[in-house]
DRENZAMAR-572435 format. One line per field, with one value per residue: x, y negated, z of N, C-alpha, C in turn. Coordinates in nm, 4 decimals, padded with zeros to 6 digits. Layout:
! residues N
n.east = [X; ...]
n.north = [Y; ...]
n.up = [Z; ...]
ca.east = [X; ...]
ca.north = [Y; ...]
ca.up = [Z; ...]
c.east = [X; ...]
c.north = [Y; ...]
c.up = [Z; ...]
This chain:
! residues 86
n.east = [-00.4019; -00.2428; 00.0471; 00.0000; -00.2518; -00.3836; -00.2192; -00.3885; -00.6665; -00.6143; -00.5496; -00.7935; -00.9918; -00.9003; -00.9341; -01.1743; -01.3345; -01.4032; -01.5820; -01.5613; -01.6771; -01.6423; -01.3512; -01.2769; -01.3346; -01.2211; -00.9514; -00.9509; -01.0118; -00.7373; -00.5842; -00.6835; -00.6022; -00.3165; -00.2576; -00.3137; -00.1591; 00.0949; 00.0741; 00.0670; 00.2716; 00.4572; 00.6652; 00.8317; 00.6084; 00.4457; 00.5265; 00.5365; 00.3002; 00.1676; 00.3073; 00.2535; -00.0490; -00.0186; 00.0923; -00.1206; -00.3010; -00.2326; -00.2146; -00.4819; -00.5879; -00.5270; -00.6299; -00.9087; -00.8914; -00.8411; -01.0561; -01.2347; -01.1701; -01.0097; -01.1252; -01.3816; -01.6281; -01.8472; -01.8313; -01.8832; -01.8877; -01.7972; -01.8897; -01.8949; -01.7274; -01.7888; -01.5296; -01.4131; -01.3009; -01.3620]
n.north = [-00.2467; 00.0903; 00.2128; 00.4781; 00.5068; 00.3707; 00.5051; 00.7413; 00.6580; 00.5154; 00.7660; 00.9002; 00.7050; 00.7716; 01.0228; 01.0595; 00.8722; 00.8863; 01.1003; 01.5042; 01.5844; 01.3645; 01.3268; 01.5089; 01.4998; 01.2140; 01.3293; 01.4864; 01.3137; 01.1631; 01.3659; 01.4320; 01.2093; 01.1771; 01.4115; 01.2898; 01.0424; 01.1478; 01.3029; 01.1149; 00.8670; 00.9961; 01.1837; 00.9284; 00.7406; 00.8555; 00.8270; 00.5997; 00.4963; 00.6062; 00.5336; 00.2537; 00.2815; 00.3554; 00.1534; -00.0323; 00.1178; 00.0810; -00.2152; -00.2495; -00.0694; -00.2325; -00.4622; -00.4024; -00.3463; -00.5807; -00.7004; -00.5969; -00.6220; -00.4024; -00.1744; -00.1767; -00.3192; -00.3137; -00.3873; -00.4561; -00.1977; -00.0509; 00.1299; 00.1136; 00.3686; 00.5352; 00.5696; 00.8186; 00.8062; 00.5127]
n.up = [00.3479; 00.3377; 00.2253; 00.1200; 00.1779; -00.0032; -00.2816; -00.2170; -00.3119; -00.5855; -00.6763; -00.6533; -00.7974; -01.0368; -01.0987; -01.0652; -01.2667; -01.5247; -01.7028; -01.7493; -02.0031; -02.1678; -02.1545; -02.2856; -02.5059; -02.5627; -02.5767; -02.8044; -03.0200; -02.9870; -03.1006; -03.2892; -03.4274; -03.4100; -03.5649; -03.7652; -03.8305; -03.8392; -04.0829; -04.2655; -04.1900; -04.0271; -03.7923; -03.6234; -03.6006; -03.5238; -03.2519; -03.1614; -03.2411; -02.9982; -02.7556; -02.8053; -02.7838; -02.5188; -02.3142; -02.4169; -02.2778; -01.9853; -01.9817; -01.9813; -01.7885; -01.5413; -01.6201; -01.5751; -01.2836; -01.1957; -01.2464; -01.0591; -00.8166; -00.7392; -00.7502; -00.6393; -00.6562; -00.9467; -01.2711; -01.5896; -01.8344; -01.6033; -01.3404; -00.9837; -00.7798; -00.4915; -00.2261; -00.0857; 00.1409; 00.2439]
ca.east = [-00.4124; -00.1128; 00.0344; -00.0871; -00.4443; -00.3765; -00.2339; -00.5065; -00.7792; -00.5767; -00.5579; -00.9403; -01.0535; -00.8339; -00.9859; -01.3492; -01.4005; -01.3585; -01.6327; -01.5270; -01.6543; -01.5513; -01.1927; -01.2542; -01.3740; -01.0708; -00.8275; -00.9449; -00.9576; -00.6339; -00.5215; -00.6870; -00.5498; -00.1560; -00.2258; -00.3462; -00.0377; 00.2267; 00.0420; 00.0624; 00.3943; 00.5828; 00.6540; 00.8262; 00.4799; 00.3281; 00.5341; 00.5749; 00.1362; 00.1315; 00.3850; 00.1980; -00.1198; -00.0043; 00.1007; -00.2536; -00.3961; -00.1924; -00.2747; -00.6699; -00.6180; -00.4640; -00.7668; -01.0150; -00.8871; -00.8183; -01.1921; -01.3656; -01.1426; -00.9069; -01.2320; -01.4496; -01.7681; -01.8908; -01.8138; -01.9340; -01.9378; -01.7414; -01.9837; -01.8434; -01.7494; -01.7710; -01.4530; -01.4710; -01.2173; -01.4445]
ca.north = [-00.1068; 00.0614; 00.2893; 00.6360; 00.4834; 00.3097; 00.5970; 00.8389; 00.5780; 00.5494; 00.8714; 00.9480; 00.6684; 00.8294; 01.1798; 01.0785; 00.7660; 00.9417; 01.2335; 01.6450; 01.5493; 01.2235; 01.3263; 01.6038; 01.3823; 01.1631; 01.4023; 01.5779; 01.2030; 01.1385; 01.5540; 01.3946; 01.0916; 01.2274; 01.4350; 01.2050; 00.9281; 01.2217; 01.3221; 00.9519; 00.8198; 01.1203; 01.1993; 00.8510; 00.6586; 00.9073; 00.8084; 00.4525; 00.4681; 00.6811; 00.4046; 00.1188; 00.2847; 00.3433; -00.0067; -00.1036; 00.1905; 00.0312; -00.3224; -00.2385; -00.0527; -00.3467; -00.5814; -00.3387; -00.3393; -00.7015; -00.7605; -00.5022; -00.6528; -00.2977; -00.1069; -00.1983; -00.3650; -00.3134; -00.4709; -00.4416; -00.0641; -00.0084; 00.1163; 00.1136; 00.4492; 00.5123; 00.6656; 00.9156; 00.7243; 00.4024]
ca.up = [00.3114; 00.3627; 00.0552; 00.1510; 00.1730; -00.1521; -00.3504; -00.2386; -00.3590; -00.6934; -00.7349; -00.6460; -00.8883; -01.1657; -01.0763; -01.0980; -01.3228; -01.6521; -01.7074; -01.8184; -02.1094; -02.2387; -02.1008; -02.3629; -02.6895; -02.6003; -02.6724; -02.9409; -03.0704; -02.9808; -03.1709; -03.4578; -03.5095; -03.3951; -03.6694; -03.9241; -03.8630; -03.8359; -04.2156; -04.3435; -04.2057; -03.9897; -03.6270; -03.5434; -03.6065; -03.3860; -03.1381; -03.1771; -03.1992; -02.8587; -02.6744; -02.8218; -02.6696; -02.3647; -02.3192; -02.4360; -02.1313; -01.8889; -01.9319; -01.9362; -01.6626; -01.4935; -01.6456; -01.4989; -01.1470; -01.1634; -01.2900; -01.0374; -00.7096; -00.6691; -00.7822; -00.5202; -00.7119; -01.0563; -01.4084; -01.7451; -01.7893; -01.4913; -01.2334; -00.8183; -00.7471; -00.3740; -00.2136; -00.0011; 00.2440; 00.2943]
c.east = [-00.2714; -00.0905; 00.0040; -00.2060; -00.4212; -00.3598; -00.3191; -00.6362; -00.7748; -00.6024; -00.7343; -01.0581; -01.0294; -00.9306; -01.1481; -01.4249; -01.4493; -01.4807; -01.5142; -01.5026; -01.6393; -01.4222; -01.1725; -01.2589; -01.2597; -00.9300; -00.8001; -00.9398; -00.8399; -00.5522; -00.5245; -00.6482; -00.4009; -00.1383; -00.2181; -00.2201; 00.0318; 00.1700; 00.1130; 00.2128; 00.4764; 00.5759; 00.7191; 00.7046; 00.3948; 00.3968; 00.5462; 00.3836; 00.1533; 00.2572; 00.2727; 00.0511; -00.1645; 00.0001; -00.0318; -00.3077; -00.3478; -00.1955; -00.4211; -00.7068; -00.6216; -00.6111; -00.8414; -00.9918; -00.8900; -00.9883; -01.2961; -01.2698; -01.1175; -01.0496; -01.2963; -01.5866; -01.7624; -01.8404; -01.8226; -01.9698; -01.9002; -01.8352; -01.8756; -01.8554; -01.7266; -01.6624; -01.4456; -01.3841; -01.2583; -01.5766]
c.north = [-00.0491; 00.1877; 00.3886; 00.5992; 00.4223; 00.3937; 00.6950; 00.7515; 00.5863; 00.6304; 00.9589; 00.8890; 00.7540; 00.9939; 01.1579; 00.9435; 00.7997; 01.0999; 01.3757; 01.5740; 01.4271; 01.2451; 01.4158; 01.5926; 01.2666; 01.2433; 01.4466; 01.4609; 01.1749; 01.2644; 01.4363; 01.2857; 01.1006; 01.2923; 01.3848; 01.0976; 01.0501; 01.2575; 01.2271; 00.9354; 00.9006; 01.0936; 01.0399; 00.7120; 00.7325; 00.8496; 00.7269; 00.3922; 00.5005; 00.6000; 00.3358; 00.1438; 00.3226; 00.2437; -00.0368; -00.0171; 00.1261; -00.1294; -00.2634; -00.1740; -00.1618; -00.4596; -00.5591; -00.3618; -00.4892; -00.7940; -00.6972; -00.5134; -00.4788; -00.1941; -00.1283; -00.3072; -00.3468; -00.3960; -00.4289; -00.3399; 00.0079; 00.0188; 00.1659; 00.2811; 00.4623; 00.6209; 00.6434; 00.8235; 00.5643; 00.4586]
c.up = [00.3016; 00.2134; 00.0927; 00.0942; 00.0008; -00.2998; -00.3402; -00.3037; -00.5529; -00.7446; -00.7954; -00.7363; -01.0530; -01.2050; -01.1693; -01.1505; -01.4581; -01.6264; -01.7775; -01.9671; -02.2485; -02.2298; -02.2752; -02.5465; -02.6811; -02.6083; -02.7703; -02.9862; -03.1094; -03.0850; -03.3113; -03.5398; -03.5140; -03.5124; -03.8264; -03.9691; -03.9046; -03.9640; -04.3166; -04.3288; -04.1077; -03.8424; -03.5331; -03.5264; -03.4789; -03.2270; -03.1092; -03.1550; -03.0605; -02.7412; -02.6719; -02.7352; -02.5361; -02.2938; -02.2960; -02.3007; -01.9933; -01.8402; -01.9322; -01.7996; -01.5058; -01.4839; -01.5675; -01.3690; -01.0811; -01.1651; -01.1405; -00.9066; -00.6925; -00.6914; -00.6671; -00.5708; -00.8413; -01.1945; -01.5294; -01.7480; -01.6820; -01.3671; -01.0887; -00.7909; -00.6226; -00.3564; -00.1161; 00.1720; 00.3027; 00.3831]
């Protein structure tokens, strides 16, 4: 696969794996808990949380692709989304 084909696939899983509104209950999540550390222990917790779970989004993402062969079959809740370029 050469990288063109690879980053448009990327990109197209990223687009449409994640519903409107789940995208939309994880942020306000995310509002409400930025605000609750930065309450508790101040703005470098918030940013020392929002590293640490980035880290954590970027290995799972990693897991996921590694579990579901480059997204291309199914796993756990991960269902096979077909793209448009296959």
């Amino acid at each position: 696969m050469a990288l063109k084909d690879f980053y448009r696939k990327e990109k197209y899983i990223a687009l449409h794996a994640q519903s409107s509104r789940f995208r939309i209950v994880k942020y306000i999540v995310l509002l409400v808990v930025a605000v609750g550390v930065y309450a508790w222990m101040g703005l470098a917790a918030v940013g020392l949380l929002f590293l640490l779970l980035s880290l954590a989004g970027i290995c799972l993402h990693f897991f996921f692709r590694w579990k579901t062969e480059g997204w291309t079959k199914s796993w756990g809740l991960y269902k096979r989304i077909p793209f448009e370029g296959e």
